[in-house]
C-alpha positions in Angstrom: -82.0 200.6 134.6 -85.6 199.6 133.4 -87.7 202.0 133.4 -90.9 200.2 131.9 -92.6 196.7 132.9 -95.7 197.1 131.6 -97.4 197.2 134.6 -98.1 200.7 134.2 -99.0 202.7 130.9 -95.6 204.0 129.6 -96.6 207.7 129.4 -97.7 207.3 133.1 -94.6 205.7 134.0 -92.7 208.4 132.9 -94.5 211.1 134.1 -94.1 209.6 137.6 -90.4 209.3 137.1 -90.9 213.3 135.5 -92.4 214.4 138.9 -89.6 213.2 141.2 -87.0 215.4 142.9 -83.8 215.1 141.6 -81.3 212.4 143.8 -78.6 213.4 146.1 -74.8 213.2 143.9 -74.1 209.9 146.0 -77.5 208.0 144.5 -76.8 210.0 141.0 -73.4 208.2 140.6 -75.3 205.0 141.6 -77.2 205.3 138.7 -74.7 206.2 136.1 -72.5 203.3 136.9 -75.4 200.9 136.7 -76.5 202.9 133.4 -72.8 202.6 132.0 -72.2 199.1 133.3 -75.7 197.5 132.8 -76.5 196.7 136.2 -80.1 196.5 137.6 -80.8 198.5 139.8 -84.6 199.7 141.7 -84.7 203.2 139.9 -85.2 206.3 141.2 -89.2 206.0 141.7 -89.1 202.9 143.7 -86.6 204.2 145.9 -88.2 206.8 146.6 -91.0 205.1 147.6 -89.2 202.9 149.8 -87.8 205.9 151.6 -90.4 207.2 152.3 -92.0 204.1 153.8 -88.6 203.4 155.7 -89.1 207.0 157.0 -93.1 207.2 157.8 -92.5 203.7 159.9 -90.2 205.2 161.6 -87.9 202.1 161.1 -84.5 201.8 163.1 -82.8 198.7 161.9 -83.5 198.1 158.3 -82.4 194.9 156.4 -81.6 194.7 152.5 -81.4 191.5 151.2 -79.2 191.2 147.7 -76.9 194.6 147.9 -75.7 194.9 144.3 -74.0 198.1 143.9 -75.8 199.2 147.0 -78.4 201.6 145.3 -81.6 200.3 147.3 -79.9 200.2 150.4 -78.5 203.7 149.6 -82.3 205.1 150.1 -83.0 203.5 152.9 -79.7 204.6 154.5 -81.0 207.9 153.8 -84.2 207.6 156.2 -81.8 205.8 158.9 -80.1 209.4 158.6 -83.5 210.6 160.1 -84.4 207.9 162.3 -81.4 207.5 163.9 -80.9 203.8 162.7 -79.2 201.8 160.2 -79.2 199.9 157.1 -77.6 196.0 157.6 -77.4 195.0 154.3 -76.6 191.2 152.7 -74.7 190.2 149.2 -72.3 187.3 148.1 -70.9 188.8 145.3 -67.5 190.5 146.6 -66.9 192.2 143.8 -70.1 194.2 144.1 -70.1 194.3 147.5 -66.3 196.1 146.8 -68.6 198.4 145.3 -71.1 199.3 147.3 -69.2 199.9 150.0 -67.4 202.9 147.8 -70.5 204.4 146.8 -71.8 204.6 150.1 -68.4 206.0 151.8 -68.9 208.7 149.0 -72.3 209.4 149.6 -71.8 210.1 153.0 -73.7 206.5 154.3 -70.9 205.0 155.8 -71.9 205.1 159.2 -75.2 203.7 158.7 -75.0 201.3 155.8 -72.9 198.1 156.9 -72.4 195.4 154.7 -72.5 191.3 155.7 -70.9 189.6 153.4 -72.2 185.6 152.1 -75.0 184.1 151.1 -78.7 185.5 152.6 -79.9 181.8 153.5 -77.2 181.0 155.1 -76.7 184.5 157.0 -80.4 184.7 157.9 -80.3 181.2 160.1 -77.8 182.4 162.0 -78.7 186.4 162.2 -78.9 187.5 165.7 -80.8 191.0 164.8 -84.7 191.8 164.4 -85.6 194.3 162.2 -88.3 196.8 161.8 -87.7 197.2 158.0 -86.5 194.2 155.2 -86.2 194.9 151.7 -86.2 191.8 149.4 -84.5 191.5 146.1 -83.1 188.3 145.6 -86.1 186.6 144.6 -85.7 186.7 141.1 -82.1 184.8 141.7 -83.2 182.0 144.0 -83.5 178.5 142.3 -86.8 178.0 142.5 -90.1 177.7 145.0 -88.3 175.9 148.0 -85.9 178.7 148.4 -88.5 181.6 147.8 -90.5 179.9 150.5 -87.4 179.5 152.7 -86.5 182.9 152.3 -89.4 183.8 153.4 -89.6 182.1 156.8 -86.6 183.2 157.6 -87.3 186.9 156.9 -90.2 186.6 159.1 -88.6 185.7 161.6 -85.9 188.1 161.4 -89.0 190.9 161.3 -90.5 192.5 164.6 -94.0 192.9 164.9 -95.4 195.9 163.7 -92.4 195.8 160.8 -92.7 196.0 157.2 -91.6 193.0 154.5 -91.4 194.1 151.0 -90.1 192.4 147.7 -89.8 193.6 144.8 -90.1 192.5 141.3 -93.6 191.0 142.4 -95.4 190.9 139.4 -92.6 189.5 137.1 -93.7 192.3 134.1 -97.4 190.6 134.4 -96.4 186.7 134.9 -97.4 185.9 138.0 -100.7 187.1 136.6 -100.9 184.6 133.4 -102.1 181.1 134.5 -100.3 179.3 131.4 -96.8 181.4 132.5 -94.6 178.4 134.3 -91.2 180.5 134.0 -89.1 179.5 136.7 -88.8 182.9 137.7 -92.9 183.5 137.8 -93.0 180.0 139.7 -90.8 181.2 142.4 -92.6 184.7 142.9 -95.8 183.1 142.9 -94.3 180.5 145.7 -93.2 183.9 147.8 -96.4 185.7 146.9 -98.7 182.7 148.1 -96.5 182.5 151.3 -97.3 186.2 152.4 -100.5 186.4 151.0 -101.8 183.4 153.4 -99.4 183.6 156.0 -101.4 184.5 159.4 -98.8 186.9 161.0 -98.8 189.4 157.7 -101.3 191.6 155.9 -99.9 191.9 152.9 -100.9 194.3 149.7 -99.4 194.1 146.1 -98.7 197.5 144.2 -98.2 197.9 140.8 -95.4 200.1 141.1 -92.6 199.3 138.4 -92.3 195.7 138.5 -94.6 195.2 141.4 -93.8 195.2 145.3 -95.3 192.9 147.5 -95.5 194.7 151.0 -96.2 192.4 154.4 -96.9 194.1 157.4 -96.6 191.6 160.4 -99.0 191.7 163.2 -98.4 193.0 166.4 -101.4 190.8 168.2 -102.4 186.9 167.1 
């Protein structure tokens, strides 16, 4: 788990992961397997944060896109606790999906963490639900500007009006900021980033937090 981007002054970094309470024993054993087994996960501060935006919108039906080993969706399954909703999250890995299944049966998210298995392009076009909440964090795996730009089409459509769309990894440790950066992985954010950022159903901010997190709000009027 990455602590530091760059984004934020290292000593500040860590005295905003310092200040946070410490995580329930089901997100604890998140971390320590993706600690042991080198798998990267949100941390501890940004999934705080997205709790407590999950919680403060009062969002019911709450979309993760790219489960891993289920640690993001893990937060937000612990607003859905509060709002009475639940947590539909999205990975083709099996394997990991394996996992996170476990880790939320043993954190006590079972009932409102549910897991669709396959690819998230392919699910989205055929996804019956709307949600009020729809995490992002795939973009750094997509194969370049065409997908992010799909991707993000189809997650607007999937998002109610009024409902929040965040990615993370947003800032790409500074890239997306550096005009002479042309990494395929800065090329795709910056296609995703220019999609929100003009797209006239969103207001979108981007905050610096860890790697960056582009959040869209989309409009409830025209």
């Amino acid at each position: 788990m990455a602590l530091f981007f760059g984004i934020t002054a290292a000593p500040v970094e860590q005295y905003l992961y310092d200040t946070l309470p410490p995580r329930p024993p089901g997100l604890a054993a998140i971390e320590a397997h993706a600690a042991a087994n080198d798998v990267p996960i949100i941390g501890p501060l940004e999934g705080q944060f997205l709790y407590l935006l999950a919680l403060s919108s009062g969002a019911r039906d709450l979309l993760d896109i790219g489960t891993a080993t289920g640690y993001s969706a893990a937060w937000l399954g612990l607003a859905a606790q509060q709002t009475g909703g639940r947590v539909v999250s999205l990975e083709r890995d099996p394997v990991r999906a394996a996992l996170a299944t476990g880790f939320w049966r043993a954190a006590g998210l079972a009932t409102v963490c549910t897991l669709r298995p396959g690819d998230a392009l392919t699910l989205l076009r055929d996804v019956p639900d709307r949600f009020d909440f729809i995490f992002n964090d795939i973009l750094t795996q997509l194969p370049g500007p065409a997908a992010a730009e799909a991707l993000t089409d189809l997650s607007i459509a999937c998002l109610r009006p009024g409902g929040l769309l965040i990615a993370d990894n947003a800032l790409r440790k500074g890239g997306v900021a550096d005009p002479a950066n042309h990494s395929p992985g800065v090329l795709t954010m910056r296609a995703y980033l220019d999609r929100v950022t003009a797209h006239p159903d969103l207001e979108t901010v981007i905050v610096p937090l860890r790697d960056g997190l582009a959040i869209s709000r989309r409009k409830t009027t025209g």
